[in-house]
Legacy VTK file of the C-alpha trace (Angstrom):
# vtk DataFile Version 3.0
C-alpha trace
ASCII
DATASET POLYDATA
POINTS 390 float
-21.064 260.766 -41.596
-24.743 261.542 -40.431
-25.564 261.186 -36.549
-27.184 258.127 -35.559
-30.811 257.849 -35.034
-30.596 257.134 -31.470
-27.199 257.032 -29.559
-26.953 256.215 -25.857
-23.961 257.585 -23.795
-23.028 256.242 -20.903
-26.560 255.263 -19.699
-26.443 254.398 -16.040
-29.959 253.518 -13.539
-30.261 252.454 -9.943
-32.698 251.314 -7.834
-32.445 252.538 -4.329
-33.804 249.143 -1.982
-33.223 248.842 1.795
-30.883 246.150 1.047
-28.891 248.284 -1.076
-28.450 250.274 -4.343
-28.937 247.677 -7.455
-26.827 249.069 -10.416
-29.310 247.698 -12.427
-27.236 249.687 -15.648
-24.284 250.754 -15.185
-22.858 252.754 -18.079
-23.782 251.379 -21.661
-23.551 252.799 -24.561
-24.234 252.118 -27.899
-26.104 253.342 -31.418
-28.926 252.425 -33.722
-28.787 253.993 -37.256
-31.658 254.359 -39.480
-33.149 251.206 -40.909
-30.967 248.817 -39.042
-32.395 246.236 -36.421
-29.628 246.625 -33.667
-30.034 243.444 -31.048
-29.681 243.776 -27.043
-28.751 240.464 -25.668
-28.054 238.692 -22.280
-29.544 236.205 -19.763
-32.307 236.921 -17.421
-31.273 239.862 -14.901
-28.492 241.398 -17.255
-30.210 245.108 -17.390
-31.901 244.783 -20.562
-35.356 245.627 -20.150
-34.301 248.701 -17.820
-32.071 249.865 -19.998
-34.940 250.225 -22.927
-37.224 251.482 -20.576
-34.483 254.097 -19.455
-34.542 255.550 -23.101
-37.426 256.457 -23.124
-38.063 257.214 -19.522
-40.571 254.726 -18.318
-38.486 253.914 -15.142
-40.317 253.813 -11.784
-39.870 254.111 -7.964
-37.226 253.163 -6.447
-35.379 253.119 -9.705
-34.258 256.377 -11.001
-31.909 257.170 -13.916
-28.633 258.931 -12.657
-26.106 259.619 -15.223
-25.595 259.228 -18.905
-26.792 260.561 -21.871
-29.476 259.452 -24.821
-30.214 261.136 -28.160
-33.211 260.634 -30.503
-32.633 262.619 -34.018
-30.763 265.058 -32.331
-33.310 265.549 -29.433
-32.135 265.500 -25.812
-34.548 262.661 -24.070
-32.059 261.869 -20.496
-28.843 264.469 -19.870
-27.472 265.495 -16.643
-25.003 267.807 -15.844
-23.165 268.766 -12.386
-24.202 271.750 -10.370
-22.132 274.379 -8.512
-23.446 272.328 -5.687
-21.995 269.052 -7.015
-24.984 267.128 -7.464
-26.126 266.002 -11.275
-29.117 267.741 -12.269
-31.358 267.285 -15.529
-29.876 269.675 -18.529
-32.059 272.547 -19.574
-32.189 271.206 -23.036
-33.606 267.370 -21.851
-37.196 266.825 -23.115
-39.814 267.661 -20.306
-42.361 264.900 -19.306
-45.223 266.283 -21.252
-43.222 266.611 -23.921
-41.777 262.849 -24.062
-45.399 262.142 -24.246
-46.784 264.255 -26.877
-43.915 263.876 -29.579
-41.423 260.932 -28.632
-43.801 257.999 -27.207
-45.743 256.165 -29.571
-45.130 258.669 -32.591
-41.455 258.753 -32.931
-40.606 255.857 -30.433
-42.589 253.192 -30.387
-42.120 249.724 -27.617
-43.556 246.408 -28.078
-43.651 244.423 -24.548
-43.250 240.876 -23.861
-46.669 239.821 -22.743
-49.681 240.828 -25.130
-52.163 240.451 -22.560
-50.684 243.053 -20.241
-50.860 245.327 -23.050
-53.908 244.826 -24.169
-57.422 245.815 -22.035
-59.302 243.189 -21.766
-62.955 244.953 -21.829
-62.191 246.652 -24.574
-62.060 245.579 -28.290
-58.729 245.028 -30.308
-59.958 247.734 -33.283
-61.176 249.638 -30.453
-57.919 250.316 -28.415
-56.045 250.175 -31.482
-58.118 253.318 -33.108
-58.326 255.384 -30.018
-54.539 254.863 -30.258
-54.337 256.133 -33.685
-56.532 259.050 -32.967
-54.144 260.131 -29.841
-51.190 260.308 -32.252
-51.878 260.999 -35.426
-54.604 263.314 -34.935
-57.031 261.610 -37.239
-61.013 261.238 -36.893
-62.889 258.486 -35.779
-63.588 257.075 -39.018
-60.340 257.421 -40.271
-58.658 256.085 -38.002
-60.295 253.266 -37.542
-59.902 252.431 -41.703
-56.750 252.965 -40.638
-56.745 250.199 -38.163
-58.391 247.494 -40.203
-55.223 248.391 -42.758
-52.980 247.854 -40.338
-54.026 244.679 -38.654
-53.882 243.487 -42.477
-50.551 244.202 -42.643
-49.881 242.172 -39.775
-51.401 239.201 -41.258
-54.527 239.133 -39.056
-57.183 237.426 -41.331
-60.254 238.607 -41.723
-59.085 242.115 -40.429
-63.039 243.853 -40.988
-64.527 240.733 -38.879
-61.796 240.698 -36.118
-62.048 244.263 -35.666
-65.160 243.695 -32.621
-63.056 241.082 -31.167
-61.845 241.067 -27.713
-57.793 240.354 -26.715
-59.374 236.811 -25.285
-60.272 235.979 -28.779
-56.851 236.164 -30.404
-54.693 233.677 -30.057
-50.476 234.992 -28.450
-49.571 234.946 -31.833
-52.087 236.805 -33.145
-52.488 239.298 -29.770
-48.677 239.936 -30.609
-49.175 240.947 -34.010
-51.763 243.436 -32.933
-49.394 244.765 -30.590
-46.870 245.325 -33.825
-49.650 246.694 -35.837
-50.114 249.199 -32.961
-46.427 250.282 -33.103
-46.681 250.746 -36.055
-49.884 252.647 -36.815
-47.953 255.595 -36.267
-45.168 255.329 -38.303
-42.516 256.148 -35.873
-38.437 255.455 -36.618
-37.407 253.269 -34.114
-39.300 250.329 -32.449
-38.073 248.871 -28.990
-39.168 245.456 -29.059
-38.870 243.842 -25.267
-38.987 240.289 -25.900
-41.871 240.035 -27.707
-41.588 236.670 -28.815
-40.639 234.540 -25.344
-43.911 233.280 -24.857
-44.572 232.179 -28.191
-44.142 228.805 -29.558
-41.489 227.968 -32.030
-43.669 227.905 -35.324
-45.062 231.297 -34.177
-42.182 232.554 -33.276
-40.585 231.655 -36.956
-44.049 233.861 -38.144
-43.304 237.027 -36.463
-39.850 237.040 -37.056
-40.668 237.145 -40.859
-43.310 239.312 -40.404
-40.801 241.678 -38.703
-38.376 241.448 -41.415
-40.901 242.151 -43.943
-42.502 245.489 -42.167
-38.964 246.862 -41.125
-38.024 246.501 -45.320
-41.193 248.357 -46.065
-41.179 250.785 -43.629
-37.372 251.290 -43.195
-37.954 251.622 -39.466
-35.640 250.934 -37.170
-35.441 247.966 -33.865
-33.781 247.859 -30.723
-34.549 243.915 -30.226
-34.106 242.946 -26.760
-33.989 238.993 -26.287
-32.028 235.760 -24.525
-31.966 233.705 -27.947
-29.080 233.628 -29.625
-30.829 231.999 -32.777
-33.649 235.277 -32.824
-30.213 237.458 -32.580
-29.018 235.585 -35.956
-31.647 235.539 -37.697
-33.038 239.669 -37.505
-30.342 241.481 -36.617
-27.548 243.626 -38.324
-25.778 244.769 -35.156
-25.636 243.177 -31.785
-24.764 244.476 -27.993
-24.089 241.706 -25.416
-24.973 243.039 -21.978
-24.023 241.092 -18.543
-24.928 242.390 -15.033
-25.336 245.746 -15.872
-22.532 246.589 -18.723
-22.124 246.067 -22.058
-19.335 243.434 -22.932
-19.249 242.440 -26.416
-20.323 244.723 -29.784
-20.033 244.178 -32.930
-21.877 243.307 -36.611
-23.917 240.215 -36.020
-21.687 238.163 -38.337
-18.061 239.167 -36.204
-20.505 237.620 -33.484
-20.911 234.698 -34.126
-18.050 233.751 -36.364
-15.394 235.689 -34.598
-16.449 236.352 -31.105
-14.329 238.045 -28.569
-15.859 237.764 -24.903
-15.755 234.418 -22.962
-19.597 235.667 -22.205
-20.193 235.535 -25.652
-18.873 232.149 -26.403
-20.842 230.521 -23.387
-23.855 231.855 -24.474
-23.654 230.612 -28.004
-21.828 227.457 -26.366
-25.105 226.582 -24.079
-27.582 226.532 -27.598
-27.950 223.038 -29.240
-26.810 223.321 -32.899
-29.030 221.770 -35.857
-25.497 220.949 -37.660
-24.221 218.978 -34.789
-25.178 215.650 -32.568
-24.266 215.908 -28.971
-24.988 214.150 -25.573
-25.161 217.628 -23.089
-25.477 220.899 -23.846
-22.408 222.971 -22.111
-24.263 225.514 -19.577
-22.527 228.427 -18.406
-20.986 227.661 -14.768
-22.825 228.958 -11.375
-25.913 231.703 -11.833
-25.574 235.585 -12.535
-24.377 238.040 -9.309
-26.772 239.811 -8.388
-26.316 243.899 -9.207
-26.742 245.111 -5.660
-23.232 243.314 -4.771
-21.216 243.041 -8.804
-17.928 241.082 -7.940
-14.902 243.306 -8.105
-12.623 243.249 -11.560
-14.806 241.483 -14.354
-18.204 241.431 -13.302
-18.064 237.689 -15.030
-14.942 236.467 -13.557
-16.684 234.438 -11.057
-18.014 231.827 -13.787
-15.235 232.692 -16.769
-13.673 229.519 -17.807
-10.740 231.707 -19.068
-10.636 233.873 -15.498
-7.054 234.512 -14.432
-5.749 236.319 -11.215
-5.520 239.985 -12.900
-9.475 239.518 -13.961
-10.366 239.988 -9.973
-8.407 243.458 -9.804
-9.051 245.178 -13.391
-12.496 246.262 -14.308
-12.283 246.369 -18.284
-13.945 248.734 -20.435
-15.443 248.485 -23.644
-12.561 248.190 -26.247
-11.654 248.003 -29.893
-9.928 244.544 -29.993
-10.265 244.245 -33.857
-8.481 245.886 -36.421
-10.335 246.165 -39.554
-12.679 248.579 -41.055
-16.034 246.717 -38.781
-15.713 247.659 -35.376
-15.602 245.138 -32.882
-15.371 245.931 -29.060
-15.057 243.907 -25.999
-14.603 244.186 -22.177
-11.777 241.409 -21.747
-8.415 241.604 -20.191
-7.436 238.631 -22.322
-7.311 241.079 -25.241
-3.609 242.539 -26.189
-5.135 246.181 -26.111
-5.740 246.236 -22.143
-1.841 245.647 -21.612
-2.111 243.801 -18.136
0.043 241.021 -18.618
-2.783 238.604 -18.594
-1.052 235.261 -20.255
1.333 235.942 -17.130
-1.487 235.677 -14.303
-2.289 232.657 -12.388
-5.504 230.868 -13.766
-8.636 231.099 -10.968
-8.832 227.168 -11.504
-5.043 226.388 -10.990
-5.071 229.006 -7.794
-8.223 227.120 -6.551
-6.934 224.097 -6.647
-3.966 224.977 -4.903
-5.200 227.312 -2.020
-8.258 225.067 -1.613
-8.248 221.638 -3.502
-10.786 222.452 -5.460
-12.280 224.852 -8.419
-13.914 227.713 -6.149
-15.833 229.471 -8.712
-18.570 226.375 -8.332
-21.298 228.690 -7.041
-21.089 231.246 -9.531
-19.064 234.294 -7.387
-15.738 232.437 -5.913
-12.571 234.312 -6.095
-13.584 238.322 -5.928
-16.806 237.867 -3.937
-16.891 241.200 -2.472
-16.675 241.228 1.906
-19.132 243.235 4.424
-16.539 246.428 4.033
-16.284 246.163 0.408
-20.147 246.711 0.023
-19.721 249.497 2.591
-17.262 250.785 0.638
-19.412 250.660 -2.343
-22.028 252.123 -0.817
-19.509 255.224 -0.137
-18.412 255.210 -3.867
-22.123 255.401 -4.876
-22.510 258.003 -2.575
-20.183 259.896 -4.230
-21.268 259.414 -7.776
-24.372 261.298 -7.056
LINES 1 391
390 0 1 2 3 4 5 6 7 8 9 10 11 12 13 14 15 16 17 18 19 20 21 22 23 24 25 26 27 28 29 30 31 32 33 34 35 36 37 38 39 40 41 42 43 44 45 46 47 48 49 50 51 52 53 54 55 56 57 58 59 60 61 62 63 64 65 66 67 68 69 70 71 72 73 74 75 76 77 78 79 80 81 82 83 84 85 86 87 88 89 90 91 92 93 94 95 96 97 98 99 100 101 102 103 104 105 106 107 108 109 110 111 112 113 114 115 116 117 118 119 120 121 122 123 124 125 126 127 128 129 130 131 132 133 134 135 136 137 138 139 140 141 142 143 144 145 146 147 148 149 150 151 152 153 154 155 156 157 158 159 160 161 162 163 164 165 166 167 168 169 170 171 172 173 174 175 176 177 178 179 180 181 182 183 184 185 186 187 188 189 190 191 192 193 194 195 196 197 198 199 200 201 202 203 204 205 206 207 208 209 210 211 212 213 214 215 216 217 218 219 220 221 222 223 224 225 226 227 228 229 230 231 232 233 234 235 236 237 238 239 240 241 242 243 244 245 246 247 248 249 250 251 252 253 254 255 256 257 258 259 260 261 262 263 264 265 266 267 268 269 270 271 272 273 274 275 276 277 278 279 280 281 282 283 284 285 286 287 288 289 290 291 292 293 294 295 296 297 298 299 300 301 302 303 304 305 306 307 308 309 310 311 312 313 314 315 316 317 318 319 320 321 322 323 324 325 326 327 328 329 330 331 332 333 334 335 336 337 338 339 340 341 342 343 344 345 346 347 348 349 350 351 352 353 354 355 356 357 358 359 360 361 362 363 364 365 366 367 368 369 370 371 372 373 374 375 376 377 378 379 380 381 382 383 384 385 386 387 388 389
């Protein structure tokens, strides 16, 4: 079996605040192979944007990546190792700074961000930036590469591609700024594509455009997505292979159809749970309980526990890895207790809502941390364990 096009080991980055480390990724790890649109989903403040930006080392003060490993064809772009002193240090092999520039961002990775405008100068003209970038990486002239660029905002479906060449980002509608944004990421022909939400801030119809649009360039050119979203119904519709992130892990993995049709996580099921359904007629939509920890202070056990409707006593004491729960030929991994494979006796625990109601009359996961919230020496204690990591 041939190695993946990118695989991600154990990916873990922190950001050191006064209030506290923030584990804002906390070991994930997962693969894209070549051709395949592999999705990253979760709710705002889940780790998904640093995480991308991790991979290709885009991370800023006071974050800082601190463990893991990622691969890109075979190519060494984060790796640590320990020192006789004890302390991880970057791996002789690991890609230098000028050299992530020069042959990884751009021409081999490429990232489309959420908000056009932020991408896009406004003084200068769309052809303009959009040659100059094509010169930079593909080491083509001036005329050339600006052909080039009228081709490729024609593949995007910008009309009119000669004329709208002079225009400025201001001119362009989102949709359209966001399709110059694809037709910049993929001027150079590069394998993989990290797409960071690029749709969010469109409208529905819009939306519907560039998702078919995407479809359509990722057949022709066989490249390959990391799509990073919230929607559940973007998730269906483009990808082949989907990781669920929450607070910093990874929780649920598996081929986009075990997803949604057979999922394992209680995570999972809320999130598809809190989405109204075109098949079905219903007064409220079902929200997921309480609002995400935040990562400088993860409850103890199952970093969801503290809004799980299926949380028992054991899910405050174990922290569960990523597991196969499936047997089968597709793999299918999730971090759940519930799950025969973790062997903790979980149909024998006390449920959190039963022990609420007993110890204190009343459901105490309400505000979204309850049962597990972590005291003043736990986070010192923490703080210790963190210490010791590094």
């Amino acid at each position: 079996m041939s190695e993946p096009l990118l695989q991600v080991e154990d990916l873990k980055t922190r950001f050191y605040t006064e209030e506290g480390v923030v584990r804002a990724v906390d070991g994930i790890s997962f693969t894209v192979e070549e051709g395949e649109i592999v999705g990253l989903v979760g709710e705002s403040g889940a780790g998904k944007s640093v995480a991308v930006s991790s991979i290709l080392r885009l991370v800023e003060e006071p974050g800082e990546i601190v463990g893991g490993e990622v691969r890109f064809e075979g190519e060494l772009l984060v790796g640590f190792e320990e020192g006789p002193d004890g302390e991880l240090r970057q791996r002789d092999e690991m890609l230098s700074n000028a050299q992530m520039r020069k042959q990884i961002r751009g021409r081999e990775i490429a990232i489309i961000f959420q908000d056009p405008m932020e991408s896009l100068n406004p003084v200068f003209t769309v052809g303009g930036q959009l040659r100059e970038f094509i010169e930079l990486n593909r080491n083509m002239g001036e005329k050339a590469a600006e052909e080039e660029a009228i081709h490729m905002l024609r593949e995007v479906g910008i009309p009119e591609p000669e004329e709208r060449y002079d225009n400025y980002p201001h001119e362009f509608s989102g949709g359209m700024r966001q399709r110059v944004l694809i037709a910049m990421a993929l001027a150079c022909e590069p394998s993989l594509i990290i797409a960071d939400e690029p749709t969010t801030a469109l409208d529905v119809t819009v939306e519907g455009q560039i998702l078919e649009l995407v479809d359509d360039l990722q057949t022709e050119y066989e490249t390959s997505f990391v799509w990073v979203t919230h929607d559940m119904g973007v998730v269906a519709e483009i990808c082949d292979r989907v990781n669920v992130m929450y607070l910093g892990e990874i929780i649920e993995q598996a081929e986009v159809d075990d997803l949604f049709h057979d999922t394992k996580h209680p995570y999972t099921s809320a999130l598809l749970d809190s989405i109204p359904r075109p098949d079905e007629t219903v007064e409220n939509l079902d929200p997921i309980e309480g609002v995400m920890p935040e990562a400088i202070d993860p409850p103890r056990g199952c970093r969801f526990h503290t809004r799980c409707p299926d949380a028992r006593e054991i899910c405050t004491r174990v922290h569960p890895d990523l597991r196969e729960v499936v047997d089968g030929d597709r793999p299918h991994r999730a971090a759940c207790v519930k799950h025969d494979v973790f062997d903790v006796d979980y149909d024998a625990s006390e449920p959190l809502a039963e022990k609420g109601r007993r110890e204190f009359g009343s459901d105490i996961r309400t505000d979204g941390r309850g049962v597990g919230t972590r005291t003043a020496s736990d986070r010192t204690a923490d703080s210790q364990e963190v210490s010791d990591d590094e």
